[in-house]
C-alpha positions in Angstrom: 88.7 85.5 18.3 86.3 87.9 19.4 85.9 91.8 19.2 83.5 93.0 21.5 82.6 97.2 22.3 84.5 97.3 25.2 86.9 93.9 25.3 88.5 91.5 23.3 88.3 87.8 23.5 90.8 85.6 23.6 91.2 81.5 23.3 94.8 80.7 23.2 95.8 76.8 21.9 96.2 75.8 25.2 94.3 75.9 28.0 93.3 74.6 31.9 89.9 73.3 30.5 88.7 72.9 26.8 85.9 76.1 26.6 88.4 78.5 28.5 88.3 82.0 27.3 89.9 85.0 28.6 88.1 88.4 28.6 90.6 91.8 27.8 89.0 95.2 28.8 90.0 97.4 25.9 90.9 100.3 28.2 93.9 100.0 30.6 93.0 99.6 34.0 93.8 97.3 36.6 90.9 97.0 38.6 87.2 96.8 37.2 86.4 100.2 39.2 88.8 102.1 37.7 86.9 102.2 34.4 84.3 105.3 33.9 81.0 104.6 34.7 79.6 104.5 31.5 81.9 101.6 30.3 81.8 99.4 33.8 78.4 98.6 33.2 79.3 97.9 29.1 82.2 95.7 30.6 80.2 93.3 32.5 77.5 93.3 29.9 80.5 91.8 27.6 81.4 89.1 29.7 77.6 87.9 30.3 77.3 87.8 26.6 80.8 86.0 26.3 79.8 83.5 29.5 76.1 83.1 27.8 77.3 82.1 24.6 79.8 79.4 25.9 77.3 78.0 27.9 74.7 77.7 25.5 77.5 76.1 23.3 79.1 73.6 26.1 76.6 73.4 28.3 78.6 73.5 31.1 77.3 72.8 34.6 78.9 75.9 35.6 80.9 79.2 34.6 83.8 80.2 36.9 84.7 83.8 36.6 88.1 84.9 37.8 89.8 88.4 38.1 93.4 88.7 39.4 95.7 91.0 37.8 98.7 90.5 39.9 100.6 88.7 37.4 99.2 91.1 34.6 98.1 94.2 35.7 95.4 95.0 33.4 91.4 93.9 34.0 91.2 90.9 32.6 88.2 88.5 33.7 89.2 84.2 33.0 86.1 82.2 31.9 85.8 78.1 32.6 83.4 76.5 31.8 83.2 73.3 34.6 82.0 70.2 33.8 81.0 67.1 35.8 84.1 65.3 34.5 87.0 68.0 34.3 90.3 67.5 35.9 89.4 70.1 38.3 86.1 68.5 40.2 85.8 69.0 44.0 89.3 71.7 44.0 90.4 74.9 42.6 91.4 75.5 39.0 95.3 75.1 38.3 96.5 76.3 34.8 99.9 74.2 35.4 98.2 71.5 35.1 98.4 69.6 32.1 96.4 72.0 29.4 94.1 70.9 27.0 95.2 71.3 23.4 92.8 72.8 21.1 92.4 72.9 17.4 92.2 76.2 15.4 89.1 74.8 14.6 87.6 73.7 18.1 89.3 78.0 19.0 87.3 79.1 15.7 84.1 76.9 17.0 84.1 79.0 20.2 84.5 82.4 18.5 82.0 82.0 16.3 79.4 81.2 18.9 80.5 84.2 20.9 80.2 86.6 17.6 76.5 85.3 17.1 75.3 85.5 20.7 76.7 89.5 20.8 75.2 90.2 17.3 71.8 89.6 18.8 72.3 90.6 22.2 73.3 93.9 20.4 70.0 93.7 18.3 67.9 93.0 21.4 69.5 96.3 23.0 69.0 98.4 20.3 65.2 97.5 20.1 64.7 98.1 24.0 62.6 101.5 24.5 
């Protein structure tokens, strides 16, 4: 859905909440550490842009982040955006649960949005002194 310079962005059909987004570090590594130091700081710069844009699209009243790895060992960082009325309120998040289905179009909605917020956070950086 989304190509970003060190990750990719995914949004599969189903998910624990409807502006869930997974974040896929483009190098293999299992912990965030592990990457050189030129890219950890790119890394993290790519999921603000990724939580930014979701937020200014939902307006959530919060982003989660998440980073496990045990069941897939590669960094991968898990976005949700919370609402005051999600499934979730007052306990932890539980992908079991019963997903939320989303169209290709409420998926192309969310990639678009993350495209155009990196576009210009790239312009912004290039123009920095």
């Amino acid at each position: 859905m989304a190509i970003l310079p060190t990750a990719w962005v995914a949004a599969p059909p189903r998910a624990p909440l409807p502006g869930y987004v997974a974040i896929v570090a483009k190098r293999h590594v299992v912990e965030p550490f592990e990457l050189p130091a030129s890219t950890q700081l790119a890394f993290w710069q790519d999921v603000m842009v990724v939580a930014k844009a979701l937020s200014d699209l939902l307006s959530p009243v919060k982003m989660n982040y998440e980073i496990h790895g045990n069941t897939i060992p590669h960094l991968h960082v898990h976005l949700y955006p919370r609402f005051p009325d999600d499934p979730f309120v007052g306990g932890p998040i539980d992908p079991r649960r019963k997903p939320f289905v989303r169209t290709s179009d409420e998926r192309m909605q969310l990639g678009r949005a993350i495209r155009k917020f990196a576009s210009r956070a790239r312009g912004k950086q290039a123009s920095l002194p």
